[in-house]
C-alpha positions in Angstrom: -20.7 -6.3 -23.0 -20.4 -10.2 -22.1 -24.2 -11.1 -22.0 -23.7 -13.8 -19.4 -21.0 -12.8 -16.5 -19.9 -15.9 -15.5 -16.1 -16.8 -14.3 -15.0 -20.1 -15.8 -15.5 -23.2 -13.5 -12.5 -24.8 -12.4 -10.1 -22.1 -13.8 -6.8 -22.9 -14.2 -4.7 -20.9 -15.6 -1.6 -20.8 -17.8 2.1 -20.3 -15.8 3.0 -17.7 -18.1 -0.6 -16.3 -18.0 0.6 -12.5 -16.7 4.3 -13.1 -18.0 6.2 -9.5 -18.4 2.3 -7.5 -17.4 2.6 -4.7 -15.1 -0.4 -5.5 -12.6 -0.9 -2.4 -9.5 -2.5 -4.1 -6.3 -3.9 -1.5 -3.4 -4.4 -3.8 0.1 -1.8 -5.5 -1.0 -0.2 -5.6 2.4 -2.7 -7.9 3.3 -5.8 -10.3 2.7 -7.0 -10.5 -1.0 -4.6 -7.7 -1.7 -1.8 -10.1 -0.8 -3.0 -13.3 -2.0 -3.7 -11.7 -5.2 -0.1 -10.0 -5.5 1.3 -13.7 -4.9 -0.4 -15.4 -7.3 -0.2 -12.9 -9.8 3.5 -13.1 -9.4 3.4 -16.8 -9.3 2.2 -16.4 -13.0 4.8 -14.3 -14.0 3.4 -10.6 -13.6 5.5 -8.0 -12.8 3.9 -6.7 -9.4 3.6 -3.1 -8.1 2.6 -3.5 -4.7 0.1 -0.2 -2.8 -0.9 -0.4 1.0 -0.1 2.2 4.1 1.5 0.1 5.8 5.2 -0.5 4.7 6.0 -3.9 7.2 2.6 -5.4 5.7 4.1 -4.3 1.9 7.8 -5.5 2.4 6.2 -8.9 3.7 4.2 -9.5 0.8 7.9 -8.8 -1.6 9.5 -10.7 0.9 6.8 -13.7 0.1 7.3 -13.0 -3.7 10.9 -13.3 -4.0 10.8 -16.4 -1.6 8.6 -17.8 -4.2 10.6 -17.5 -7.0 8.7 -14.3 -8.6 10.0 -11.2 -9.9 11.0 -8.2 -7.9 7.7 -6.2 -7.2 7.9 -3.0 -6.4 6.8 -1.2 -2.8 4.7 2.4 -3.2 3.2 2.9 0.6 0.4 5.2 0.2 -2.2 5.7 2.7 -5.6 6.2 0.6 -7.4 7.7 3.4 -5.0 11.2 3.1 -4.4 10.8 -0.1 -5.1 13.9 -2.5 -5.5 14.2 -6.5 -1.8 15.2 -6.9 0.0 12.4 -4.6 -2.3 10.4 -7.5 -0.5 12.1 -10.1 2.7 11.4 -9.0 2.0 7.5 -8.4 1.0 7.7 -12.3 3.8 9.4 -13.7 5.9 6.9 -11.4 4.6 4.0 -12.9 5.4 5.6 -16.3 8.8 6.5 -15.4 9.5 2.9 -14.1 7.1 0.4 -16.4 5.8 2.7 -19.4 3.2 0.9 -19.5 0.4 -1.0 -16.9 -1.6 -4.0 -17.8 -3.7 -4.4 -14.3 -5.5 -2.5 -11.6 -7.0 -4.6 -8.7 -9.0 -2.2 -6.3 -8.3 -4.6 -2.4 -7.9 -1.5 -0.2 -11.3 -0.9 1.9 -12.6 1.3 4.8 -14.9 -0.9 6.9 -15.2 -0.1 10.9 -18.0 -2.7 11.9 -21.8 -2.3 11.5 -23.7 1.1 12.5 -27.0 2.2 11.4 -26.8 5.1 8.7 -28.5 7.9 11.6 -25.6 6.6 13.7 -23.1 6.7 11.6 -20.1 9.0 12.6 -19.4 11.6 10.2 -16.0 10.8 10.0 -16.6 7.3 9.0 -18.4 8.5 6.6 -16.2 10.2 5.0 -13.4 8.1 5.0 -15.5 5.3 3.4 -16.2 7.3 0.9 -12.9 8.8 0.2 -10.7 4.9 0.3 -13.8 3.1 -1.3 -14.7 5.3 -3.8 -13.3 8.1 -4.5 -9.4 6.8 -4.0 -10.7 4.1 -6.9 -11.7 6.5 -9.4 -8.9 8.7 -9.2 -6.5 6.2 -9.3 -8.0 4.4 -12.2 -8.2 7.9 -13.9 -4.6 8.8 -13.6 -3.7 5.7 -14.4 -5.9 5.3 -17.4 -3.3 5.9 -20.5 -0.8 3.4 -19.2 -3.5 0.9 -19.3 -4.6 2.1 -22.9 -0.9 1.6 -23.9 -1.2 -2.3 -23.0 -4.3 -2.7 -25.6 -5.2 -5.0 -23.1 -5.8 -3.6 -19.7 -8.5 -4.7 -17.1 -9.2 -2.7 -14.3 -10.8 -4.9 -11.4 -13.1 -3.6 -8.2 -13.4 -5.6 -5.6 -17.9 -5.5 -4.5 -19.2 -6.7 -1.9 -22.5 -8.0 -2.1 -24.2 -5.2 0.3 -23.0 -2.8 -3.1 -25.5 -5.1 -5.4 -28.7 -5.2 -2.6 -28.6 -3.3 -0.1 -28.3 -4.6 3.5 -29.0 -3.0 6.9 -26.5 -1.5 8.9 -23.2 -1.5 6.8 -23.4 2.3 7.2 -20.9 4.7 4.3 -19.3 0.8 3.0 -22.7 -0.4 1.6 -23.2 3.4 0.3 -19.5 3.0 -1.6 -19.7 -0.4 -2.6 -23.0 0.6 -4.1 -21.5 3.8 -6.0 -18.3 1.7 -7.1 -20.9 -0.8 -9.2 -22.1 2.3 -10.7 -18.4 3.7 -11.4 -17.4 0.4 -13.0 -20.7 0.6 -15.0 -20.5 4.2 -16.3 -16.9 3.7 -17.3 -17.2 0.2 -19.1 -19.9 2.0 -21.0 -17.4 4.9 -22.3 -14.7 2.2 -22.9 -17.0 1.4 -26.0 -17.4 -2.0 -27.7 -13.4 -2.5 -28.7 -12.3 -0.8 -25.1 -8.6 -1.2 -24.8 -9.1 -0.9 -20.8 -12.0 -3.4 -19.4 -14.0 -2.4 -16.5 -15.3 -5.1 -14.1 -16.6 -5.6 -10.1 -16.3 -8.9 -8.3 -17.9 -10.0 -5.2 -15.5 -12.3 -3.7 -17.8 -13.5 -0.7 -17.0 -14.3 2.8 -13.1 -14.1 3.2 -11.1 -14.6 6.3 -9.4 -11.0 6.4 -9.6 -8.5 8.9 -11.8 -6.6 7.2 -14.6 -9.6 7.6 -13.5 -10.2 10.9 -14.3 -6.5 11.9 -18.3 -7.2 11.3 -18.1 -11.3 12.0 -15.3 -11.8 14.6 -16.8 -15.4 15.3 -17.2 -16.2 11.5 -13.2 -16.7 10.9 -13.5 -20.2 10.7 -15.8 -21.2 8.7 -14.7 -18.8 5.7 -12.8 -19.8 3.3 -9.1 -18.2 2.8 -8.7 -15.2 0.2 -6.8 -17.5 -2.0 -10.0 -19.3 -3.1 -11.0 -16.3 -4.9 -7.4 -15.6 -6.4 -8.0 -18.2 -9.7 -11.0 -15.3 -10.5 -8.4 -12.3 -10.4 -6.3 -13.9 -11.8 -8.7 -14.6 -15.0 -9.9 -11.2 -15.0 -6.3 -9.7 -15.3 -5.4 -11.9 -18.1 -5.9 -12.0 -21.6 -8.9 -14.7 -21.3 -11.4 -12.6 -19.7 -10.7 -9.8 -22.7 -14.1 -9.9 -23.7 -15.8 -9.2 -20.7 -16.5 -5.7 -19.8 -19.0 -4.2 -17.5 -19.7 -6.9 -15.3 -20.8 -7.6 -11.8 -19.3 -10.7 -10.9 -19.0 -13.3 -8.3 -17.0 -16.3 -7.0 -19.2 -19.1 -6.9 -19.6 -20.1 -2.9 
């Protein structure tokens, strides 16, 4: 475990940085899920892009190709009814198609707006638990022995800081958020000192996505863009952050 988490300052990094890796993206239809599947095309990865909504997924290829990257491929999947076998069958896709997978970035999230936890619908509650949380580890599980196959693979989760201190009101997403630091934790521990597959969480901050806009619909414009955080994905996914495992990190505001 890296002693001092701590995302290099500037970051740039190489062209070829993710050339040929197999990176999966959920979200990535929009938000950081998208601006994340961009760049990591822009440095050469090989993009397989998850989200429920197949107009939001076919823009994000259409933005790739238009940039020069290589063809990504669509899997619509909507995490909220999604069960341990249609999990399976993503996984044995992937295998069928790649072989292999070098990256998992966790995007997708269930937020509805603020609600005090004796408020909360029941329903929300659930389905905060079941995208945030539950969707993330069973995804990373199936998907654990193509990452082991890359002797390299890094398995991101985007926090949020209401999963590192807990903050009033953000209802099943603070409880999630909370449990996915533990998730990423208890499974960085198991990968052992000389993991093949590294386990990390990063708290991106304020972003301008929808999902922010659902609890600060006047705060749009003075956030920054999701593609301030994308140098920080980017370094987790590649080979330079191989030595950092278990990690709660953040992109310096």
């Amino acid at each position: 475990m890296s002693a001092r988490p701590r995302i290099p300052q500037p970051y740039s990094p190489a062209l070829d940085l993710l050339r040929d890796r197999v990176v999966l993206i959920t979200g990535a239809g929009d938000g950081l899920g998208r601006a994340s599947a961009l760049a990591c095309a822009r440095h050469g990865a090989i993009v397989v892009l998850l989200g429920r909504t197949v107009k939001r997924l076919e823009s994000t290829y259409d933005a790739i190709r238009a940039a020069g990257g290589a063809e990504p491929a669509l899997y619509p999947m909507n995490l909220a009814g999604a069960g341990w076998n249609d999990y399976a069958e993503l996984s044995a896709t992937l295998e069928r198609e790649f072989k292999i997978l070098h990256g998992l970035l966790h995007c997708a999230a269930h937020f509805k707006g603020f609600t005090p936890l004796s408020e909360l619908d029941p329903a929300d509650w659930q389905e905060s638990l079941h995208v945030n949380l539950t969707a993330a580890y069973a995804l990373t599980r199936h998907c654990l022995p193509l990452l082991r196959k890359s002797g390299d693979g890094s398995v991101v989760f985007v926090s949020d800081g209401c999963g590192r201190q807990g903050k009033a009101y953000t209802g099943g997403y603070g409880v999630s958020k909370f449990a996915l630091e533990g998730l990423m934790q208890i499974w960085a521990r198991e990968s052992g000192a000389e993991a093949r597959v590294r386990f990390n969480t990063l708290d991106p901050g304020p972003m301008n996505t929808a999902l922010h806009r659902r609890g600060y619909a006047a705060d749009a414009a003075r956030v920054s863009d999701p593609e301030r955080v994308t140098p920080a994905v980017l370094w987790l996914l590649g080979p330079d952050s191989r030595d950092t495992n278990g990690q709660a990190l953040e992109v310096p505001r």
